[in-house]
C-alpha positions in Angstrom: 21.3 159.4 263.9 19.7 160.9 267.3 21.2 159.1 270.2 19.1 159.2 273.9 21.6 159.1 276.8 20.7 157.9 280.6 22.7 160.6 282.8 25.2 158.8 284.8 25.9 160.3 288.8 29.7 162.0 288.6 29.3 162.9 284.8 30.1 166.7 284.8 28.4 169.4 282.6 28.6 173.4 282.6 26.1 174.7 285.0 27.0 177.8 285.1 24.0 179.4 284.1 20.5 178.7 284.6 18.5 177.3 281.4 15.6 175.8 280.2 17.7 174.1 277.6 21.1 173.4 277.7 23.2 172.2 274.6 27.0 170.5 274.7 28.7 170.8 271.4 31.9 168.6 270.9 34.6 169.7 268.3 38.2 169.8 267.4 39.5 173.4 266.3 41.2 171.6 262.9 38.1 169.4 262.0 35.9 171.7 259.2 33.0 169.8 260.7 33.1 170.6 263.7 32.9 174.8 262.3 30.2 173.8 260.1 28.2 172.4 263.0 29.1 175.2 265.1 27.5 177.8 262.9 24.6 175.7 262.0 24.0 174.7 266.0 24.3 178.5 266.5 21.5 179.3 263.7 19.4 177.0 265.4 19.4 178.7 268.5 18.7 181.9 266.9 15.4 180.5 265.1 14.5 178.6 267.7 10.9 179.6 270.0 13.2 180.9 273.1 16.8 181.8 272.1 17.8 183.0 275.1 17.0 180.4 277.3 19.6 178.2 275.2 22.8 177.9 276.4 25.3 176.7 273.8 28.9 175.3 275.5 31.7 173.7 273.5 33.8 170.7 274.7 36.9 169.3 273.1 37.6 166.5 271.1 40.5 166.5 269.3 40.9 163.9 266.5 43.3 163.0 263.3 43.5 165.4 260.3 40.8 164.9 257.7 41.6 164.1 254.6 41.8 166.3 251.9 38.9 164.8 250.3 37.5 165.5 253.4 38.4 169.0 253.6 37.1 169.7 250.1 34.1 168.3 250.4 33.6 171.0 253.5 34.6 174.0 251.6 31.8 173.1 249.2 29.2 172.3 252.4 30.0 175.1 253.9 29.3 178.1 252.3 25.8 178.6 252.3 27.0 179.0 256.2 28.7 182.0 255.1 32.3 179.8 256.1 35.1 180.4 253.7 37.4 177.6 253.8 40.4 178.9 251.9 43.2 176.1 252.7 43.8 173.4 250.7 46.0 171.2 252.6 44.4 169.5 255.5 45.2 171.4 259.7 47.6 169.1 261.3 48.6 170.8 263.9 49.1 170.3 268.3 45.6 172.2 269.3 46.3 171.3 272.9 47.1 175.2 273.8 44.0 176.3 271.7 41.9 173.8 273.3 43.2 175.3 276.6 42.3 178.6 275.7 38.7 178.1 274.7 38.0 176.6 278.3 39.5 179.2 279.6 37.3 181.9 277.6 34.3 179.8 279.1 35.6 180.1 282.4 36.4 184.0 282.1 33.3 184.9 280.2 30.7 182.0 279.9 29.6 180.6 276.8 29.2 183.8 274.9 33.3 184.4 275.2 33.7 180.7 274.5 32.2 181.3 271.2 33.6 183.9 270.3 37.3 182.3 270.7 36.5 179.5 269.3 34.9 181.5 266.0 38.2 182.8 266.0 40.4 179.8 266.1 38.2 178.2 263.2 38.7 181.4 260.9 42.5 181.5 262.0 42.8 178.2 260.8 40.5 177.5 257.6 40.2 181.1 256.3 43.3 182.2 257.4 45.9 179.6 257.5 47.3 180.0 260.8 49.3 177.6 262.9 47.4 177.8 266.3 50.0 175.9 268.1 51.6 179.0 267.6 52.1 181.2 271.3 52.1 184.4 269.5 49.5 183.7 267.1 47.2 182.7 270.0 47.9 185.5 272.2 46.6 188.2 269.2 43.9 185.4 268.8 42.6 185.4 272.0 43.0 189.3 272.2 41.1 189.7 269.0 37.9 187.9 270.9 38.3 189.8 273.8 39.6 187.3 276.4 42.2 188.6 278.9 45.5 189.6 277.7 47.1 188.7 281.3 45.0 185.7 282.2 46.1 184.5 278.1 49.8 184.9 279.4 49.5 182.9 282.5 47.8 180.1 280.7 50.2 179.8 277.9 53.2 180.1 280.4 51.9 176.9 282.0 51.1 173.7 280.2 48.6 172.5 283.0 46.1 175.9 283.4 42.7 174.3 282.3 44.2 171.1 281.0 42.2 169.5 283.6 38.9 171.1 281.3 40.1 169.5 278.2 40.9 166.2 279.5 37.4 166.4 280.8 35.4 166.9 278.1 37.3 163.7 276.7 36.3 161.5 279.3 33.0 163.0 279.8 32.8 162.1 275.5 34.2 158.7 276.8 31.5 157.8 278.7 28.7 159.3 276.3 30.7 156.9 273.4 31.0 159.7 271.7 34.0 159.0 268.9 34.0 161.9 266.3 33.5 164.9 265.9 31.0 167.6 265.4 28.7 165.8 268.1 25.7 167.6 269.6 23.7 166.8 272.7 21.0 168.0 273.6 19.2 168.6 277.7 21.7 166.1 279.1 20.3 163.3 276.7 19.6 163.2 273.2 22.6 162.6 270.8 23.2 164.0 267.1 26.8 163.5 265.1 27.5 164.7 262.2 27.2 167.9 260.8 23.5 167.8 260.7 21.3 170.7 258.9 19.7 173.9 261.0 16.4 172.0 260.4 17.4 168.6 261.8 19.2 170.8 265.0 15.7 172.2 265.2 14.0 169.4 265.2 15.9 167.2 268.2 15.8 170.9 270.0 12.7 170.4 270.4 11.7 173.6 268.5 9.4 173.5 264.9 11.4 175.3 262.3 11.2 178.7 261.8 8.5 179.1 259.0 8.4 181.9 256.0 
């Protein structure tokens, strides 16, 4: 269901870069949604009339495990996406430090660098089967996408570096009533949950989709 959304004075978005469009994508790194809507968000973009003026940022969310009804049901959804959901057993895992280190590949390297650690965290954790509460395994993570080794260290030697980022994107989902996750809005105003299809991302974009 497409949500609109007045803007409220003191509700904080990125602005880092200047766009014609602008779309904030709320997700938790153990929900198999929230990947599915991150790939399918990102294909939009790339089919869209003006990719480049889109600027794609991810906010966290974190929420309780799925079931693993749930998390079956994804593994089938997903792969036309090219995701390969290899776990059987539901994430349950503390993603506060992985949630930490995704704001902190924004704030390094914009929304390109946020992507790509968070592409990474999803595979670690559904194709993989890693524990990304894990120091270590987030360090090699994080390395993998190309954020800084050094600035990596610092934040995981700390507990508050960029905890102020994910609490946030919580309060800023708080005020939007924004609940679960994958959650998509769009310009500042127009709301999508679910795990919607390219077309429909297309569509409340604002751009016809691509044709044959």
């Amino acid at each position: 269901m497409v949500h609109h959304f007045t803007p409220r004075p003191g509700v904080v978005w990125f602005s880092g870069v200047m766009t014609d469009l602008a779309l904030d994508l709320w997700g938790d790194v153990t929900d198999p949604w929230s990947y599915v809507a991150k790939r399918r968000v990102e294909a939009a973009v790339a089919a869209s009339e003006r990719p480049a003026d889109v600027v794609l940022t991810h906010h966290a969310l974190p929420g309780p495990p799925v079931s693993a009804d749930e998390l079956e049901r994804a593994a089938i959804a997903c792969r036309p996406d090219g995701i390969d959901i290899a776990i059987t057993q539901p994430p349950d895992m503390d993603t506060t430090d992985a949630h930490r280190l995704v704001a902190l590949a924004l704030a390094l390297g914009g929304p390109a660098l946020q992507g790509a650690m968070l592409e990474r965290l999803y595979a670690a954790v559904f194709t993989e089967g890693l524990d990304v509460s894990s120091h270590r395994i987030l360090q090699r993570l994080a390395a993998e996408a190309g954020v800084d080794e050094q600035r990596v260290g610092d934040l995981l030697a700390t507990s508050n570096e960029r905890s102020s980022d994910v609490a946030a994107d919580a309060e800023t989902a708080r005020e939007r009533g924004i609940t679960s996750t994958p959650y998509l809005v769009v310009d500042h105003h127009i709301g999508l949950g679910g795990p919607a299809t390219v077309e429909d991302y297309l569509t409340v974009m604002g751009s016809d989709p691509a044709g044959p």
